[in-house]
DRENFI-959037 format. One line per field, with one value per residue (C-alpha): x, y, z; residue number from 1. Coordinates in Angstrom, 3 decimals. Layout:
px <- [X_...]
py <- [Y_...]
pz <- [Z_...]
i <- [NUM_...]
This chain:
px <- [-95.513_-93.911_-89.933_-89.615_-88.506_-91.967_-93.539_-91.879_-92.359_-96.487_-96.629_-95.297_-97.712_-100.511_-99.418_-99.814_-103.074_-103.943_-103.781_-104.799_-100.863_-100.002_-99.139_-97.009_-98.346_-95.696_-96.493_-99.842_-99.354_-96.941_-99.145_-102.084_-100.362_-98.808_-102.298_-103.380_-100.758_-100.580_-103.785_-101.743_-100.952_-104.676_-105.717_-103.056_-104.167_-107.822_-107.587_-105.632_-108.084_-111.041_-108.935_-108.572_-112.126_-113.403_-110.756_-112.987_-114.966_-112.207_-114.429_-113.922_-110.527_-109.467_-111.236_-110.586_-114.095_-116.150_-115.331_-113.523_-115.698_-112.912_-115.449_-115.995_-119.536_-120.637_-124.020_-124.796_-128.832_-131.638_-133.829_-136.501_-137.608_-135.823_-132.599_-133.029_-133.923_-130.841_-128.673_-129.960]
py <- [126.483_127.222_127.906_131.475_130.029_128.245_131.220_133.885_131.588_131.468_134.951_135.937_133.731_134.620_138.241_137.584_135.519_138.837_141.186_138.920_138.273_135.056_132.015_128.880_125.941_124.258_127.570_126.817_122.939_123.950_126.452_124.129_120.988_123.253_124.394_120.904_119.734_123.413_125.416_128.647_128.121_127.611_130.262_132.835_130.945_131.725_134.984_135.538_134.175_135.996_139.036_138.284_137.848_140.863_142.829_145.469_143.017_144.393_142.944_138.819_139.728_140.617_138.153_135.320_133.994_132.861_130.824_132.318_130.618_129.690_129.734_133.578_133.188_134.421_135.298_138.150_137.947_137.205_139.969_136.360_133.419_132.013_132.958_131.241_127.920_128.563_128.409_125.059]
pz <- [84.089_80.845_79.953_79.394_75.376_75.344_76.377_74.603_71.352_72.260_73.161_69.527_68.159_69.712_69.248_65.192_65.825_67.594_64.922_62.110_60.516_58.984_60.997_59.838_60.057_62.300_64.412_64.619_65.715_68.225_69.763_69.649_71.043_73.752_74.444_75.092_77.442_79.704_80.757_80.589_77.376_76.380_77.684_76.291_72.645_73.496_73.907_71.251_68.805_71.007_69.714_66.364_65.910_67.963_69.321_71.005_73.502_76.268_78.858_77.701_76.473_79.432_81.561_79.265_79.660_76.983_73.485_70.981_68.554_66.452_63.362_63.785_64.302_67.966_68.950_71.030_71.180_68.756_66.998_65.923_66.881_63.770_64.637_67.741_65.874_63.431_66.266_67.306]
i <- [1_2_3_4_5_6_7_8_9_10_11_12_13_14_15_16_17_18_19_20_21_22_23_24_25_26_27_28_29_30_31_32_33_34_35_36_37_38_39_40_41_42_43_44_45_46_47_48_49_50_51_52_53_54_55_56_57_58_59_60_61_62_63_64_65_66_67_68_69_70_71_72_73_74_75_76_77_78_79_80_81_82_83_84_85_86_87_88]
């Protein structure tokens, strides 16, 4: 369980991961060390980079499956056989 100062300090950062706004750097580590040591805090940093890269997929946002492909490069079918090898 996080401190209500741990998680109203996450929940503004994920906020601005959210809607694309700069992060500082020490923001970012603290987010992402938090994230390791609590699953609540993972997930809340998940979703807000699931968000950042598509915000309109409502139905993983708000289930909070899936990767958020941190790299910005999901896949959501083939249209060839070569794109299926590319992905491999």
């Amino acid at each position: 369980m996080l401190s209500t100062n741990y998680r109203l300090r996450l929940e503004s950062i994920c906020r601005d991961i959210a809607s694309g706004t700069e992060v500082s750097i020490d923001d970012m580590i603290w987010a992402q060390k938090l994230a390791k040591a609590n699953t609540s805090a993972r997930g809340m940093l998940a979703t807000a980079r699931r968000m950042s890269t598509n915000p309109n997929d409502s139905f993983l946002n708000n289930l909070n499956i899936g990767d958020s492909d941190s790299s910005g490069r999901q896949i959501r079918g083939f249209d060839s056989p070569d794109e299926i090898v590319d992905w491999f």
